[in-house]
N, C-alpha and C positions, 0 to 999 in steps of 0.2 A: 457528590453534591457540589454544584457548582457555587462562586462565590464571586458579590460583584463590591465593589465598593466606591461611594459617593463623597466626595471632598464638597464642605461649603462651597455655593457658588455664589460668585458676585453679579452678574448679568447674564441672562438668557435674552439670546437677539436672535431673528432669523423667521423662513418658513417652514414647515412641515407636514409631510403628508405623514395619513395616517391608514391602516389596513381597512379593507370594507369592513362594511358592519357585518357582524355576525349573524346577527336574527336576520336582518333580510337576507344574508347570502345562503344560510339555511336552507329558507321559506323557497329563495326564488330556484333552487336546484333541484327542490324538492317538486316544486309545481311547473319543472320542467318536466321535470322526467314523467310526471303525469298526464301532460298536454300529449298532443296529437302535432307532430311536426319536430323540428328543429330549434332550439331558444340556444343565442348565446349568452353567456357573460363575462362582460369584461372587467378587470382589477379586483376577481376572484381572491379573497386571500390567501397565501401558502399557510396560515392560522394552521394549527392543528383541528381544534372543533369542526368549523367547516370543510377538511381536506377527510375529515370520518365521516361527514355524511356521504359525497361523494365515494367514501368507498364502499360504503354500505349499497348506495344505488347501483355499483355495479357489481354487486353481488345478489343484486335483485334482478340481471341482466338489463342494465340500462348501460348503453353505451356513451363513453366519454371522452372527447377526445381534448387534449390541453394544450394550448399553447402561449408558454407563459405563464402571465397569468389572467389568461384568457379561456374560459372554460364554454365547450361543444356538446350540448346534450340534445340524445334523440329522445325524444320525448313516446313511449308507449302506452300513453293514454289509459285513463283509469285501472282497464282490465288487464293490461300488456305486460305487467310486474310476473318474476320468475318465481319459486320458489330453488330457495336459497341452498345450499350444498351442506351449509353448516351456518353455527351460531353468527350469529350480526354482530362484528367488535362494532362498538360507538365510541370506544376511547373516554375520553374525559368528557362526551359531550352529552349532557342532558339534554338539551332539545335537538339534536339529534335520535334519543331513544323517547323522549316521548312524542315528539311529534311524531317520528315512523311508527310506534304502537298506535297511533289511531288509522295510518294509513294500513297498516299490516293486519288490524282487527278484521277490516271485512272482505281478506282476501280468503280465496278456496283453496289454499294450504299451509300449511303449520309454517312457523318460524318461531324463532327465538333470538331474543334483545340483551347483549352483554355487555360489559364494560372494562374498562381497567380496576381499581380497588377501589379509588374514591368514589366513580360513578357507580358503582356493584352497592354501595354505603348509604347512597342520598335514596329519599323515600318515593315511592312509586305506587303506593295505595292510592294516590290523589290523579289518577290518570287511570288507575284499573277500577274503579268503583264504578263513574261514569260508563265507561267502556261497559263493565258489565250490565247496567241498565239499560243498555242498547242489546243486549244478548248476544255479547260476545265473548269468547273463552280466550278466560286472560286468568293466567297462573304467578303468582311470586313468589320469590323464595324468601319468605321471614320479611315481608313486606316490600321487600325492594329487589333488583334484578340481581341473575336472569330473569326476563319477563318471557314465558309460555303464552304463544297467540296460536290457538286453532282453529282450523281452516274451518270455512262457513259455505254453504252450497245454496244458500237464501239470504238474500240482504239483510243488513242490522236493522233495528226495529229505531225509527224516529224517536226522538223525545224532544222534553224542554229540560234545562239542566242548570238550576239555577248556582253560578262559582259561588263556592264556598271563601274562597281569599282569591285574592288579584292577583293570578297568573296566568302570562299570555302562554305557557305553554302548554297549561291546564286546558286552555279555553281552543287554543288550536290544536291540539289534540281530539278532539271532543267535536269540533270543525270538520276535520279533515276527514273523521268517523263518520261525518255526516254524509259524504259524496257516497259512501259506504249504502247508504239508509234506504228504505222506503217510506217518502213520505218528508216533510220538511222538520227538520231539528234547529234549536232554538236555545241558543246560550244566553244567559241573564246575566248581566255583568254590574253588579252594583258602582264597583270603583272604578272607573276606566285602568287601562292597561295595555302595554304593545298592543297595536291593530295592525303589526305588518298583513296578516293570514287576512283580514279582512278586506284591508288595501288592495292586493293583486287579485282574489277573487271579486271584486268588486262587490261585495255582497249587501243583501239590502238591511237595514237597521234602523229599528225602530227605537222612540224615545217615548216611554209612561209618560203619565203625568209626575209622578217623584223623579225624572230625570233619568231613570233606569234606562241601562240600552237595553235591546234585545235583540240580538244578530241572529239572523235566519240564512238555512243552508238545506239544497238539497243535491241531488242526483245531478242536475241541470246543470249547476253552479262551476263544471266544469275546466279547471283550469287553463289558458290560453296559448300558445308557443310565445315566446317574447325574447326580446335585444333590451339588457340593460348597455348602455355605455354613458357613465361608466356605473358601477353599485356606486351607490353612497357610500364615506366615508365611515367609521363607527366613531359615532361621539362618546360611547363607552373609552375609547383608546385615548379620544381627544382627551379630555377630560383630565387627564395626568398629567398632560403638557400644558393647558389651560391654569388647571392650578399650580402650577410649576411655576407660571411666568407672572402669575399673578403674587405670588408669594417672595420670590426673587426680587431684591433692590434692581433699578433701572433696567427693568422686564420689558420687551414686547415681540411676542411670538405670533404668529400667522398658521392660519390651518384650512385650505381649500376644500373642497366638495365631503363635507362634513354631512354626514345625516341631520338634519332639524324636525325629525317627525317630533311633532307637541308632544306623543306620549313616551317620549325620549329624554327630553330636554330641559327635565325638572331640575338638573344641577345646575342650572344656569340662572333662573329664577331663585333658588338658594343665593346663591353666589353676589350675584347682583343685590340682593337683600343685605347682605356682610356687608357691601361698600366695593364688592367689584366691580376693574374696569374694562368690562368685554363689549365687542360691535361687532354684529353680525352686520354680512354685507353678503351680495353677490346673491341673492335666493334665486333660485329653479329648480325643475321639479325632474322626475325619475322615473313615469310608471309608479305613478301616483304619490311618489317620496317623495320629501323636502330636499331641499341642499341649499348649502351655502359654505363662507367664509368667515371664520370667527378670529379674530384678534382678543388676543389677552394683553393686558399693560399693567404692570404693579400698582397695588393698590392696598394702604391698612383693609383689615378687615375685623368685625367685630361680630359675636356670638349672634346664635340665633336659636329658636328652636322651631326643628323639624317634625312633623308628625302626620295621623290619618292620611287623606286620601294625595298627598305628597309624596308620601313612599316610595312606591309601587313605579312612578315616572323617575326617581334614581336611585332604584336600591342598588344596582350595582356598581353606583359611581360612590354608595356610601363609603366605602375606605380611603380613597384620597381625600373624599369632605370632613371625616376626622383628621385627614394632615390638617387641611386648609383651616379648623378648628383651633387645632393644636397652635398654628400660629397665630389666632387671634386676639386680639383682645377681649376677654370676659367670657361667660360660661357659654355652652352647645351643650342643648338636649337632642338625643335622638330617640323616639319613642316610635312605637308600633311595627317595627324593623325585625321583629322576629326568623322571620325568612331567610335572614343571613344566619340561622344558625343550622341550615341544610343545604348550603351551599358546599362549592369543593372543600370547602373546612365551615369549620364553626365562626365565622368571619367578627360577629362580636368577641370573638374571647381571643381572636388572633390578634385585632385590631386594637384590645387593651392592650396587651402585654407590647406589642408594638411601643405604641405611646407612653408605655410604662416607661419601658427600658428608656427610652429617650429625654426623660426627666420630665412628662406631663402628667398631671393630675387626673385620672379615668375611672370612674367608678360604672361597675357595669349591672345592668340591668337583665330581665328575662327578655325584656321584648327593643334594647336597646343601648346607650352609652350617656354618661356626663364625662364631659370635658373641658377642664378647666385651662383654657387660653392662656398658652405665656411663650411668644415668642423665643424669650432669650433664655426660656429653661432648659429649650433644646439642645441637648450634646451628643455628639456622634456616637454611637456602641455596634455591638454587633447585634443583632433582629437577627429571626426566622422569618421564612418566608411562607412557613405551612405546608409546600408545595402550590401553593393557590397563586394565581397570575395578576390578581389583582393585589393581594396583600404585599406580593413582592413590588410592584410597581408603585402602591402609595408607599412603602418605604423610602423607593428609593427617590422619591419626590420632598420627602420629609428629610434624608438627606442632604440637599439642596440648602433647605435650609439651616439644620441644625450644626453648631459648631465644629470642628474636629472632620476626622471623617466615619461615615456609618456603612458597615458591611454589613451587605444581605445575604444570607443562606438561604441556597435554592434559591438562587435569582434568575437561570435559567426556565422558572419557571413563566415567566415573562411570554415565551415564545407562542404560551397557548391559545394566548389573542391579539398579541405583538410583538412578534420577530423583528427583531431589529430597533425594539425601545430604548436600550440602552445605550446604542451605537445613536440615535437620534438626540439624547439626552446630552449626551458630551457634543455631539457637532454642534446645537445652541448654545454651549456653554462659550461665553467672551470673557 
């Protein structure tokens, strides 16, 4: 197990880039390989997550060819998928196995979805229930994978499918099942939630009168060949470096073609709420994605509390938002966050003890965290990192600022959605 260690810093200055985003580099490899034609993409990440879907596609006989990191996919169109020689590794990446279980639900031969230990762990009924009310044969083992998909010689049957909780990979799962279908399928989304899956199929979506969307998909809806240059940025990665610099005395970090899709960039609105000082600049757009340039500059910050339908747009920026907590002034509620407790770890009860060890005040909830704000309690110790790439990274962000210096265990954990975080963290450092 690898080990990294953080000395207080006094100034972060500089620019930095950051790896694509992962959900779109997912989506958009995914709905290459299903197009008809050629799609490249360029500033592909070396990430791990997204380099297992990619392996998965070509193990589904999709060809890829790389340069760089510059990614050549021939796209075999709906029906063009192989059947596979053996089980599908996904690695660590859940939306790599659930999104392919809706695409593999409605093919004409069997396959099988596996992972490393954590992904083998996280739950998978919430993807196979749906699936199977489209009547398709989807098997788990003790509710989670391997996931068993049998082949089908008649398209899956349409539905409406109303989410249970707000997740985009519930929802594009259940999507991507649709192209599968006879007849048009119909996801009710009460909360909003990622719409990358929505965004590149261009789908059409309706609003109730309660505000309810309802995203509709059929047969037709077929995927397009496409040229990202470049993917958007992940402001999941930003986001480490944003509060980094924003927590740092005499901060100001730069971060170029940053993803800004709205149902992304809910830590930013947090943030801004505490008394931070971010400016985006530079917007344009991607095959239908935001981008831009966010600047961070030091700034006090003080509590806030987070809840309902705020969630869901940064649940997974919540562990740096308990650094940036932890150093503020006065109390931070995080309520209805439950979801981080089926993540690659149990991420509230990582993320207390985290804060624990550090000298802050965290009392933890079913569905959440209190955090009681004290800059100057923070003292360097040694943290775990869980294995998880995020708990490791808001560590080492809370390092930054906490007195002394703080070792991460399992810091190499890092690499699973930011190679090269660390090596970035010290080049900002003045």
């Amino acid at each position: 197990m690898s080990t990294h260690t953080v000395s207080q810093v006094t100034s972060l200055q500089g620019t930095a880039s950051v790896p694509a985003d992962k959900s779109v580099s997912h989506r958009a490899a995914l709905m290459a390989a299903l197009a008809d034609g050629r799609s490249t993409l360029h500033g592909f990440p070396q990430a791990a997550d997204p380099q297992s879907t990619l392996s998965c596609l070509r193990q589904l006989g999709v060809s890829i060819e790389t340069e760089g990191d510059t990614v050549h996919i021939e796209g075999v169109g709906l029906h063009g998928l192989q059947a596979p020689a053996n089980p599908i590794d996904c690695g660590n990446s859940g939306t790599t196995m659930r999104l392919l279980a809706g695409i593999l639900a409605g093919q004409p031969f069997e396959s099988t979805l596996t992972g490393d230990d954590s992904l083998r762990a996280r739950p998978m009924a919430r993807i196979a229930n749906p699936l199977r009310q489209m009547d398709a044969e989807v098997t788990l083992t003790g509710g989670t994978a391997p996931i068993h998909l049998g082949g089908r010689s008649e398209p899956l049957h349409a539905m409406t499918y109303r989410l249970p909780m707000a997740s985009a990979q519930v929802k594009s799962c259940v999507l991507l099942a649709g192209l599968y279908a006879e007849g048009t399928t119909t996801v009710i989304q009460p909360v909003p939630c990622r719409d990358h899956t929505e965004r590149m199929l261009n789908l059409p979506i309706e609003v109730d009168d309660e505000g309810v969307q309802h995203i509709h998909i059929t047969s037709d809806d077929d995927p397009k060949a496409s040229v990202w240059n470049p993917l958007p940025g992940d402001f999941s990665s930003a986001a480490f470096l944003l509060v980094a610099a924003t927590l740092v005395p005499d901060s100001e970090v730069t971060i170029s073609n940053v993803g800004l899709n709205p149902t992304r960039t809910g830590l930013l609105d947090v943030l801004q709420a505490m008394g931070a000082d971010l400016t985006v600049t530079d917007r344009t757009e991607t095959n239908g994605e935001p981008m831009g340039t966010i600047t961070a500059r030091h700034a006090p910050l003080n509590g806030v509390t987070v809840e309902g339908d705020a969630i869901p747009n940064l649940i997974d920026e919540i562990p740096v938002l308990a650094v940036a907590a932890a150093a503020s002034n006065g109390q931070t509620v995080i309520r209805d966050a439950a979801e981080l407790r089926v993540k690659e770890t149990d991420r509230l009860t990582a993320i207390a003890e985290v804060l624990t060890r550090l000298g802050i005040g965290v009392s933890e909830q079913e569905d959440g965290l209190t955090i009681s704000g004290d800059r100057d309690a923070l003292r360097g110790t040694t943290v775990r990192s869980f294995h998880d790439h995020r708990i490791a990274m808001a560590a080492g962000v809370a390092g930054c600022v906490a007195r002394g210096e703080t070792t991460i265990k399992g810091a190499d954990s890092a690499r699973i959605s930011f190679p090269g975080f660390w090596d970035v963290l010290d080049r900002l450092q003045r």
